[in-house]
C-alpha positions in Angstrom: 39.5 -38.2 6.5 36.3 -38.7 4.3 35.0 -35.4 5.5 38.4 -33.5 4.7 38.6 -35.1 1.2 35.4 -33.4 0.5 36.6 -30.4 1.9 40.1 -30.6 0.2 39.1 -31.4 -3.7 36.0 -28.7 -3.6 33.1 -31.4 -3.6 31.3 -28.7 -1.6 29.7 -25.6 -3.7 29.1 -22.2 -2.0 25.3 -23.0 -2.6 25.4 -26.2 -0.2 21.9 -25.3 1.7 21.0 -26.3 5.1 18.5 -29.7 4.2 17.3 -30.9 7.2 16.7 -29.5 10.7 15.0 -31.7 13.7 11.5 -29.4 14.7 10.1 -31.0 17.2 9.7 -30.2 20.0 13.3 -28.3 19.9 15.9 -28.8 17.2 18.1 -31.2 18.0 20.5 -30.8 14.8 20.8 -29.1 11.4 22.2 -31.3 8.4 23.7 -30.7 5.1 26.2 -31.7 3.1 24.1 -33.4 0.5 22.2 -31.1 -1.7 23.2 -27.7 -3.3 21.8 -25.1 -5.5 23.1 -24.4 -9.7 21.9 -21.9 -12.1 21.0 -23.5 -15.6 20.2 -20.4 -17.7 17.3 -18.4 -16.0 16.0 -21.5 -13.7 17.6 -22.6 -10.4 18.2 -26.4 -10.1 18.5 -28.9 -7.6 21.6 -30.7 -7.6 23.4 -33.2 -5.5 27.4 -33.2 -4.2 29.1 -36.3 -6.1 29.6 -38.9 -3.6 32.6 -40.9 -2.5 31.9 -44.9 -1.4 30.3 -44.9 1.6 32.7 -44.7 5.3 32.8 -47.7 7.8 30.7 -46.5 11.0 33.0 -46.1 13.3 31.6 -45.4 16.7 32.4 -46.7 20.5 36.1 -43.8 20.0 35.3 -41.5 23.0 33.7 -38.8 21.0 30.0 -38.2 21.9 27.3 -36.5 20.0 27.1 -33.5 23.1 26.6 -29.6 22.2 28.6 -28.5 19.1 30.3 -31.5 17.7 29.8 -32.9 13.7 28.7 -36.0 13.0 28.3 -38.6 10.1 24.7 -38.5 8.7 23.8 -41.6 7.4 20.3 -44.1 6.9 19.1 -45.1 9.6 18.8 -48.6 9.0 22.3 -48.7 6.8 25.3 -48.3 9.1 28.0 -48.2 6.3 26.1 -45.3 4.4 28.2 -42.2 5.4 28.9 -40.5 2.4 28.9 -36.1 2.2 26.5 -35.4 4.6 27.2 -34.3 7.7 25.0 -33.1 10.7 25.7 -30.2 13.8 24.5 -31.4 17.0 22.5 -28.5 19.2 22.1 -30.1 21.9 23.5 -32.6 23.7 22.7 -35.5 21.6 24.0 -38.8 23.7 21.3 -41.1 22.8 22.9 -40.6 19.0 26.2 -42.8 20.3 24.2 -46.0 20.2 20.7 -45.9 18.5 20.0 -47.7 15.4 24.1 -48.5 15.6 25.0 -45.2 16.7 26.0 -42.0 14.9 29.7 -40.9 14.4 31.2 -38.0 15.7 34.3 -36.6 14.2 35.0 -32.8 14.5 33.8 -29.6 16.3 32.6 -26.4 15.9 35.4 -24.5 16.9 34.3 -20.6 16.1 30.8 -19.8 15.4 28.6 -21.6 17.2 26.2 -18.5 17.4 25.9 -18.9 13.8 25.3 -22.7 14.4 22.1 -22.0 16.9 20.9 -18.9 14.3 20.3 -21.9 11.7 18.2 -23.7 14.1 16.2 -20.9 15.3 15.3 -20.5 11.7 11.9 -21.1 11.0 10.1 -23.8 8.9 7.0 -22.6 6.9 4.1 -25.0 7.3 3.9 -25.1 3.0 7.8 -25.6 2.8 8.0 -29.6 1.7 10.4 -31.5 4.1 12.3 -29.6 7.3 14.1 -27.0 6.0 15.3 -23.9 8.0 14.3 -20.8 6.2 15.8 -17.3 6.4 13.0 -14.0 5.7 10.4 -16.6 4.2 7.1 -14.5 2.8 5.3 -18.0 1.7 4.9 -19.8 -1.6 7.4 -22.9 -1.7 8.2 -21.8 -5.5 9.6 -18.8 -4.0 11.8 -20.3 -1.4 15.0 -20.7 -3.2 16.3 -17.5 -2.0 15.7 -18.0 1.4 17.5 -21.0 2.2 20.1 -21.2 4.6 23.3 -21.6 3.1 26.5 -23.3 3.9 29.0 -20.7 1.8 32.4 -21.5 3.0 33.8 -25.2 4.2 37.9 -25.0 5.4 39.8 -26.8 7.4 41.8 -25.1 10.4 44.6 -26.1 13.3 43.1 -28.7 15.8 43.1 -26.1 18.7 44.8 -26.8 21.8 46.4 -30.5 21.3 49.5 -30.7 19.0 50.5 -34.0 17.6 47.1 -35.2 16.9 45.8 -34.8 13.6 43.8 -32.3 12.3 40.3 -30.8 12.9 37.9 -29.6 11.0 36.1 -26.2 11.2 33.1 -24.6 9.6 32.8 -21.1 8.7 28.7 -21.4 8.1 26.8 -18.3 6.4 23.8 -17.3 5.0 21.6 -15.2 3.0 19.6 -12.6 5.0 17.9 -10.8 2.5 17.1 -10.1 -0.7 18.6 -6.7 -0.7 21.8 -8.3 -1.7 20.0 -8.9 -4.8 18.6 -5.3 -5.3 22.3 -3.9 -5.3 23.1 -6.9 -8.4 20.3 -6.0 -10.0 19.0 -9.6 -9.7 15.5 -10.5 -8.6 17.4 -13.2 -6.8 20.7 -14.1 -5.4 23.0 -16.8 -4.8 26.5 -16.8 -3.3 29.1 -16.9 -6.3 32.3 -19.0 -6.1 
């Protein structure tokens, strides 16, 4: 329900970037939800999705952090934190259902997984600050803006398969490839419009 609300009253912007991205020694998940990307004038800046009150963790429900399924990103040493952020598990992540409380699972990627596991093949360049998956990177972190990975649509579809029990959520994830976009606007730089 917290993530749908999100979803529903448009808390997510069409530059929501990938922000995080386990590296080593094989990513484990990619996570956003939390930051985004707004023109002010000629500069980009970085913003943050307004937050809802934090969710009860509510773990120990028979869903399990394996292969494709969404979780809850929260602090690590905060259980009730879970605000917008959200993570994508890559691999099977079982360890997640108990340590430091346990991680909550609620949803599924039900089309697009190949996109999912493009995102985490990204690579991270060594300057890049933080763990940020990074799409046609040539090098200076000024310059990186453009080659994030972006999250540019967020919908809800039909829970597939079981009638009667709620509703799932699905991700339709994207991002920019190359700049070339940009050529054809006549920008030296791009950003998915609403």
């Amino acid at each position: 329900a917290n993530f749908l609300r999100y979803v529903d009253e448009d808390k997510y912007p069409p530059t929501l970037f990938v922000d995080f991205r386990t590296s080593a020694p094989d990513p484990q998940i990619i996570q956003s939800g939390s930051t985004f990307i707004r023109e002010e004038g000629e500069e980009f800046v970085l913003d943050f999705v307004p937050e809802f009150d934090p969710v009860e963790l509510e773990v120990g429900r028979g869903l399990s952090n394996l292969r494709g399924t969404i979780g809850v990103a929260r602090f690590l040493q905060i259980p009730v934190s879970g605000t917008s952020s959200w993570y994508l598990n890559l691999t099977d992540n079982v360890a997640f259902d108990t340590e430091n409380g346990g991680f909550a699972v609620f949803g599924f990627v039900v089309a697009g997984m190949d996109v999912v596991d493009a995102i985490g093949a990204l690579p991270i360049h060594p300057d890049c600050a933080g763990n940020v998956p990074l799409v046609d990177y040539p090098g200076c972190p000024a310059s990186a803006i453009p080659h994030l990975a972006y999250v540019t649509s967020i919908e809800r579809v039909p829970e597939p398969g079981i009638a009667g029990i709620g509703t799932a959520c699905g991700l339709a994830l994207a991002w920019l490839r190359r700049r070339r976009e940009a050529a054809s606007r006549g920008r030296s730089h791009y950003l998915p419009r609403p």
